[in-house]
N, C-alpha and C positions, 0 to 999 in steps of 0.2 A: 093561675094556670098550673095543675096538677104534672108528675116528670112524665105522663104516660100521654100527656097529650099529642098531638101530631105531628110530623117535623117540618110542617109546612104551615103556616100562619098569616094574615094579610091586615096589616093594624096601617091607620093615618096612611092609608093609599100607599104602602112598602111592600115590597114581597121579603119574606124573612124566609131563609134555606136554613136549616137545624138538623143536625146532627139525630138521630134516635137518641134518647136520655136510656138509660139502663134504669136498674128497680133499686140500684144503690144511692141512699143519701145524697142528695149534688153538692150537699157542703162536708160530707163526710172529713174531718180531720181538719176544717178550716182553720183551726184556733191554732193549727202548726206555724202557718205563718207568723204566728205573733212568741214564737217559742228565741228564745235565746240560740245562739250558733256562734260563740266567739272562737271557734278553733280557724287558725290561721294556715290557708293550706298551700306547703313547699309547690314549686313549679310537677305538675302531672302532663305528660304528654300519650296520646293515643294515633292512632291511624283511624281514622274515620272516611270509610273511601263512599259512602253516601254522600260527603258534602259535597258541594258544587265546585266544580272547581275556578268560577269566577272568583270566590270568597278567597281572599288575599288583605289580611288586614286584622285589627286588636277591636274584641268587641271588650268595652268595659259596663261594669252595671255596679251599682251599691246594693248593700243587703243590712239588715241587721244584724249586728253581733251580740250586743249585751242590754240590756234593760234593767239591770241591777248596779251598783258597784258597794261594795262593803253591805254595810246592814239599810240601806237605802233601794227604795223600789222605784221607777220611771211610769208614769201614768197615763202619757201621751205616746204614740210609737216614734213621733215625727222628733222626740226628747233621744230618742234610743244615740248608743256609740253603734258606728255603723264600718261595714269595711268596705272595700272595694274588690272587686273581680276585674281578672283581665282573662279571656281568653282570646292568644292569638293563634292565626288559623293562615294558612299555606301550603300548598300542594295537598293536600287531603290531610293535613297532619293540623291536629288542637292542642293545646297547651294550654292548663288553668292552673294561676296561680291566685292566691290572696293575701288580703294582710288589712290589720284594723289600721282606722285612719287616726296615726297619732296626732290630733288636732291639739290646741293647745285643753281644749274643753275637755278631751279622754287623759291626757297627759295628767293634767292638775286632778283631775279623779281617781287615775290612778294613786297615785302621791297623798291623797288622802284617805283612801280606800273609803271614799263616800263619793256621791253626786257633788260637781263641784260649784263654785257659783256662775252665774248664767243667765240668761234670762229664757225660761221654758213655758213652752204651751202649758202644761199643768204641772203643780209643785209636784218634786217627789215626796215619798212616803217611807216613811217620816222624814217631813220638813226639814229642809235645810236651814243652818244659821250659820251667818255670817260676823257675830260677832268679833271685835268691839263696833264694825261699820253698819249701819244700816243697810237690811236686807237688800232696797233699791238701790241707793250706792256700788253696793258691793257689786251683785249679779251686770247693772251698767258698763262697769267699770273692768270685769272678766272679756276674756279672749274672744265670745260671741263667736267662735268663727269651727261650728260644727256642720261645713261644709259637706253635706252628702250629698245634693239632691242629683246635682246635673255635673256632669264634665265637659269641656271644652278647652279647643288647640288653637291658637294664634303664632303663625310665623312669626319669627326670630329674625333678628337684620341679614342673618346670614342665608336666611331662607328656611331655617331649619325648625321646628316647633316646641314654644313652651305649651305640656298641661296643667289646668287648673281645674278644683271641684269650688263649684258654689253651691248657694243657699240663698234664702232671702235675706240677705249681710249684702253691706255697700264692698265687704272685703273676698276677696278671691284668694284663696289657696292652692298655692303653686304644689306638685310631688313630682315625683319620679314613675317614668312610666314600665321603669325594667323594673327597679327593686319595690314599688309603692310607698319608697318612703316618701312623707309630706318634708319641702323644703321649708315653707313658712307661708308666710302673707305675701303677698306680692307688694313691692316697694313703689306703687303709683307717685310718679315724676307727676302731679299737675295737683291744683289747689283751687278748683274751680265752685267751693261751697261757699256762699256767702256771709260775710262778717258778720258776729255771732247768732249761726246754727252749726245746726251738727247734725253729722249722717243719723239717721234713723232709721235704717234698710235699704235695700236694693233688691234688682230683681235676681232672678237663680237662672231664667233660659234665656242669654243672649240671642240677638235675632243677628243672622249674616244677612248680609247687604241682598233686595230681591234680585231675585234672578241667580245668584253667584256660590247657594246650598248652601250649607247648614251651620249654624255653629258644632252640633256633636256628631260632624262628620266633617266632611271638607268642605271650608270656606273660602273660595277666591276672592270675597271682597273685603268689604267693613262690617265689623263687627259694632251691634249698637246695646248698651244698656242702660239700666236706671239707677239714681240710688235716690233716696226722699232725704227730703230737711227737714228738720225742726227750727222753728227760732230758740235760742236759749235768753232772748227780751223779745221788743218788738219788732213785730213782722211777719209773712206769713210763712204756710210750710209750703217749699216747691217738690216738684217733681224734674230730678234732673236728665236730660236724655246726654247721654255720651256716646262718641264712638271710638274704638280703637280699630286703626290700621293694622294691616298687613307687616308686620317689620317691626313696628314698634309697641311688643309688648307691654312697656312699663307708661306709658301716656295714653291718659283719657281726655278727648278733645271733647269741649264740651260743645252742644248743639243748641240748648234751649235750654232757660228757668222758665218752667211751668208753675205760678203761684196756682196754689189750692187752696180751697175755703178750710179746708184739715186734714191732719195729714192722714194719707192712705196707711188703711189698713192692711194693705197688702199689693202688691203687684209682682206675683210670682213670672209672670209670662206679661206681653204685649205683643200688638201685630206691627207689621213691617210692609208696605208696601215698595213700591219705586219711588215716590217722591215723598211717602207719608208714616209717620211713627201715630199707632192708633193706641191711647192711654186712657184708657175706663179709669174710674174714680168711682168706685166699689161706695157703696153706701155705709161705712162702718168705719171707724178708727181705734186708733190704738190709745189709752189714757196716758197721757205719760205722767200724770201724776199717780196713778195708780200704780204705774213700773216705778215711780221713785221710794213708791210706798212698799214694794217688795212684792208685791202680785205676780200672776201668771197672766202669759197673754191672754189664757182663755177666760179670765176675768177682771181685764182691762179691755175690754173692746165695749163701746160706746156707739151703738147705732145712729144713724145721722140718716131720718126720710124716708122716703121711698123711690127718692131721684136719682138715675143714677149721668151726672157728666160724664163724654166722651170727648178726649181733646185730640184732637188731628194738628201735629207739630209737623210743617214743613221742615223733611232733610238739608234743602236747600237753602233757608235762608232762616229757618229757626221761626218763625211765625207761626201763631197759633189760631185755631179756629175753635169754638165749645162747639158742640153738639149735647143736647140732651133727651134721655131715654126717660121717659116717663114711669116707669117699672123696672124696680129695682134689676139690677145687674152683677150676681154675685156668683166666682167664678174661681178659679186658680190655672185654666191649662188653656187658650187660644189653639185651633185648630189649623185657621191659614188666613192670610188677608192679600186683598188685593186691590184694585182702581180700574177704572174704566174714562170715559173724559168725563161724564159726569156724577159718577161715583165712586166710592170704597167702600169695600164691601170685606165682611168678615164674619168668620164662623168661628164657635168657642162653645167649652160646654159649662153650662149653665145650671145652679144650685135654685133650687125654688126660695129655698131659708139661705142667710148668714148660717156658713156651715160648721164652723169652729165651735159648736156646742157640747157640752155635757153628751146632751143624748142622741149625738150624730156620731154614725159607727165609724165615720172614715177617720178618727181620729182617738177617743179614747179605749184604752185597752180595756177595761173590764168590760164595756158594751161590745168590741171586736171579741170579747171571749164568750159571750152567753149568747147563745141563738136567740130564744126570744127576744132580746133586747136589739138587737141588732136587728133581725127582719121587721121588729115593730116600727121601727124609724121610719117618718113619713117623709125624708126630704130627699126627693128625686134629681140626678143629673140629666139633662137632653143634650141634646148637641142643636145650638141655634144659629141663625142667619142672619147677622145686622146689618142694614145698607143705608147709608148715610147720602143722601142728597146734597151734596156738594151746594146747588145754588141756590137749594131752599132751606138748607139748614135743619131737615126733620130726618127721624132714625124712624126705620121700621124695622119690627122682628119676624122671623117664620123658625118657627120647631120644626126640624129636620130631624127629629127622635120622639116617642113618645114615651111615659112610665108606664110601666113601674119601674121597668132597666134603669140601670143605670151608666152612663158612659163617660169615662173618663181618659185620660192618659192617651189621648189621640197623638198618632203620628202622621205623615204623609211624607210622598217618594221629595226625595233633597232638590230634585229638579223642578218641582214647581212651587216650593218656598217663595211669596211674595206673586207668586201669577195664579190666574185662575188656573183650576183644577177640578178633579171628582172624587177622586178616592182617600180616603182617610182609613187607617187602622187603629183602634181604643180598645180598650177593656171593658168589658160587660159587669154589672156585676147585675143579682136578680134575673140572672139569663132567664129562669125558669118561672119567673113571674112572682115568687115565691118568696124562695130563698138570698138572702144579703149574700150567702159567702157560695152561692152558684154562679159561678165565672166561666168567662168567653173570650176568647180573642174576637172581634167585628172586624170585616171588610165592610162598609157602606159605602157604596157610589152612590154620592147625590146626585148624579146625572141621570140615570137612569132609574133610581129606587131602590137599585139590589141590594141584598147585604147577606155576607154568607159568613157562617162563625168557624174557629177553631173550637170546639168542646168537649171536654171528658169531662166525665162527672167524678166527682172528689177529685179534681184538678185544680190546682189555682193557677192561675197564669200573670206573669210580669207583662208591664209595658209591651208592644210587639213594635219592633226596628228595621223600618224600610231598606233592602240594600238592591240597587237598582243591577240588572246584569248586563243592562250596554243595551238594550232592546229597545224599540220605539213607543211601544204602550207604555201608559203610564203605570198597569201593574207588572210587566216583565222584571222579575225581580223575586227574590226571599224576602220574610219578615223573619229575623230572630226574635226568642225571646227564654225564659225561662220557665221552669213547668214545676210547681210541688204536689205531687201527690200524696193526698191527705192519707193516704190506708197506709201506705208504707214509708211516707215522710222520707222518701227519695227526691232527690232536687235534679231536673236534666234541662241541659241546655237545647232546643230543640232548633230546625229550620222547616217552613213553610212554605211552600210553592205559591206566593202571594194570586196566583190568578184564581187559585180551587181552593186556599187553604188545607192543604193538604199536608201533613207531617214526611218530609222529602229526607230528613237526619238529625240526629239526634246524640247527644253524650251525656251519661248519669254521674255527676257531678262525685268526686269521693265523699261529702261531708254535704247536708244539706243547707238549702239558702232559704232562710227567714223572708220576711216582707221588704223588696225591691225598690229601689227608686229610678232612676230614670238611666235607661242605656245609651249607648253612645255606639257608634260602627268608625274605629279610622283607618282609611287604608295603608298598604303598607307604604311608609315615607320614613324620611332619617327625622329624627328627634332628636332632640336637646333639651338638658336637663342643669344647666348652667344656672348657680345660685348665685350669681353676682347680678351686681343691677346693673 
């Protein structure tokens, strides 16, 4: 579908609302996102008297800052040193500050003025050595703990909040929310891995307890996550489901060993109902002899089928049920899940291929920098519908999206985390049928069909972040998110009137922001920043 085509469209029984496209490029200046920005920016404040004035609270978001370090190049983005953004907003008044995440992974690179040891989606260029240790050894045996994706807050005994950035790492990184300095690893008080294995990831998007909002917003309950095992002899790899309370940052209570026939190759997210943790088992794994061997993830991964397991872990009593999906199931972001009496049901969006390849643009840099390469990738996102029948044991799917878009990065309002729902906001990418790096903010109500986009053409757009205004609809409320325009390589933080998608305010950032990871909205509360355990 050519830019001049219509703004009204009717694909898989949807009505699509589309913005007019102009005659400009819609990926114009796309390859900016993937452009270097390590300049650290001191505390800016503005009067912004367009904001809402419900908006009371620290929006944070990661971005890239460096993809090189000495005479070494980073060939994956997800490999990148990345910083953090806080802007906090009250009374009409924004504040943005930033600062790279001194992880221990940027630390020790800086220190060597090269890429450090690690273990990375794809080697850099030129190749790291770790001599006199074995490349596997070495990279195993480093810090692992380049924390960008997602942030989350958990009350403190005293009621007050630690933050943390994660990643798909069993380890959490505790910082500081005034200054962004990173305090360390978090010192988990519990030992719940069994004799001899060892962590071998976890997941990066905690799920808050249903009903009780969000982990990167306000969470009134329990917090649940995962991290996988490996055996290092005999036995198999589990998936472990943990939760952490309210109060007690440093203890992870364990729920469930889920044995696996091998271990997952990834469990970036998972759904959360009221009584149910929903754990796909992605058709792929990680080689770990291939990591001992000194490899990248992106060529240690070992396809396994076409089958993909779904385990439904009772919160209650730690019980498992399989379910299995006859058609592969390959994914990184769950949309929302829920139960009913005689089912759980869940939406997530959905890769046609194992997407960690060479020639998938969502991941390597020299394909994210040349158009051709990138728009020629045939492996499409949808956003799907899985419902598991509880007393017959069978999964169905429905596509609630069709290609060539592609959608990823879904959010929805904190208030119906874990309950049915309709509205979700994702990223578009191929808005225009066309082009890879033509991007869209989506509103889609699967209730009703609609779906209306944010869009400027040579715009790229971040994540978009629900913030609810006290209203009874479920869309009453702004989506934040961040805007790069590709012509002028200006970064602006923007707000949305989630009902029309509509641009309601807006701040042009002083230094521009690279490619995004995942935002976070906390209101405004006392925090705490206490490095003692």
């Amino acid at each position: 579908m050519g830019p001049c085509r219509a703004a009204i469209k009717v694909l898989a029984g949807l009505s699509f609302v589309r913005q007019p496209f102009s005659h400009v490029a819609p990926d114009f200046g796309f390859e900016h996102l993937y452009d270097e920005s390590p300049e650290e920016s001191p505390e800016h404040c503005a009067e912004v008297q367009s904001l809402p004035a419900f908006l009371d609270g620290t929006f944070v978001i990661q971005s890239i800052a460096k993809l090189s370090m000495g005479e070494q190049r980073l060939q994956a983005w997800l490999d990148a040193f990345f910083k953090v953004h806080t802007l906090s907003i009250s009374d009409k008044r924004l504040c943005h500050k930033s600062r790279i995440i001194r992880s221990g992974y940027y630390n020790n690179s800086v220190k060597k003025d090269a890429v450090a040891a690690g273990v990375l989606f794809l080697e850099a260029e030129p190749p790291r050595s770790c001599a006199p240790l074995p490349g596997g050894l070495c990279n195993l045996g480093a810090p692992n703990d380049n924390n960008f994706a997602a942030t989350y807050r958990v009350k403190s005994g005293d009621s007050s909040y630690r933050y943390a950035l994660t990643t798909d790492q069993a380890d959490h990184l505790d910082f500081d929310m005034d200054s962004l300095d990173v305090i360390g690893k978090r010192k988990f008080q519990d030992h719940f891995t069994y004799p001899m294995h060892m962590p071998m990831g976890g997941g990066t998007h905690l799920q808050c307890e249903a009903g009780k909002g969000q982990s990167a917003t306000k969470c009134d309950g329990d917090l649940y996550g995962v991290v996988m095992e490996q055996p290092t002899g005999p036995g198999k790899p589990n998936i472990d489901l943990y939760r952490i309370r309210q109060g007690s940052p440093f203890r992870r209570e364990l729920v469930a060993h889920v044995p696996v026939p091998f271990l997952p190759g990834g469990m970036h997210s998972f759904g959360l109902t009221h009584d149910y943790a929903i754990l796909p088992l992605q058709p792929y794994t990680l080689n770990t002899e291939s990591l001992m061997a000194g490899h990248d993830i992106m060529h240690s991964i070992d396809t396994k089928g076409n089958m993909t397991p779904i385990y439904l872990v009772n919160l209650h009593n730690g019980s498992v049920q399989t379910f299995h999906s006859e058609v592969p199931l390959f994914y990184v972001h769950f949309v929302n899940s829920w139960q009913n009496g005689s089912h759980v049901v869940f939406d997530v969006s959905v890769f046609d291929k194992q997407p960690f390849s060479m020639d998938d643009p969502g991941m390597v840099l020299s394909v994210l920098r040349n158009k051709s390469a990138r728009d020629a990738s045939d492996n499409t996102q949808t956003i799907r519908r899985y419902t598991l029948d509880l007393a017959r044991g069978v999964v169905t799917e429905q596509k609630l999206t069709s290609s060539p878009s592609l959608v990823d990065f879904p959010t929805i309002n904190p208030a119906k985390a874990g309950n049915q729902y309709c509205i979700y906001y994702g990223v578009e990418w191929k808005h225009d049928g066309e082009s890879y790096g033509s991007m869209a903010l989506r509103k889609h109500n699967t209730c009703t069909g609609s779906v209306t986009f944010f869009h400027e053409p040579h715009n790229f757009v971040s994540e978009g972040f629900f913030v609810s205004n006290g209203g009874a609809a479920e869309d009453d409320g702004v989506v934040l998110a961040v805007v790069l325009d590709g012509s002028t390589r200006a970064s602006s933080f923007v707000v949305l009137d989630a009902r029309n998608m509509q641009k309601i305010a807006s701040y042009t950032f002083q230094t521009f922001l690279a490619m995004t990871a995942h935002g976070a909205w906390y209101p405004n509360e006392q925090r705490v920043f206490d490095i003692t355990v």
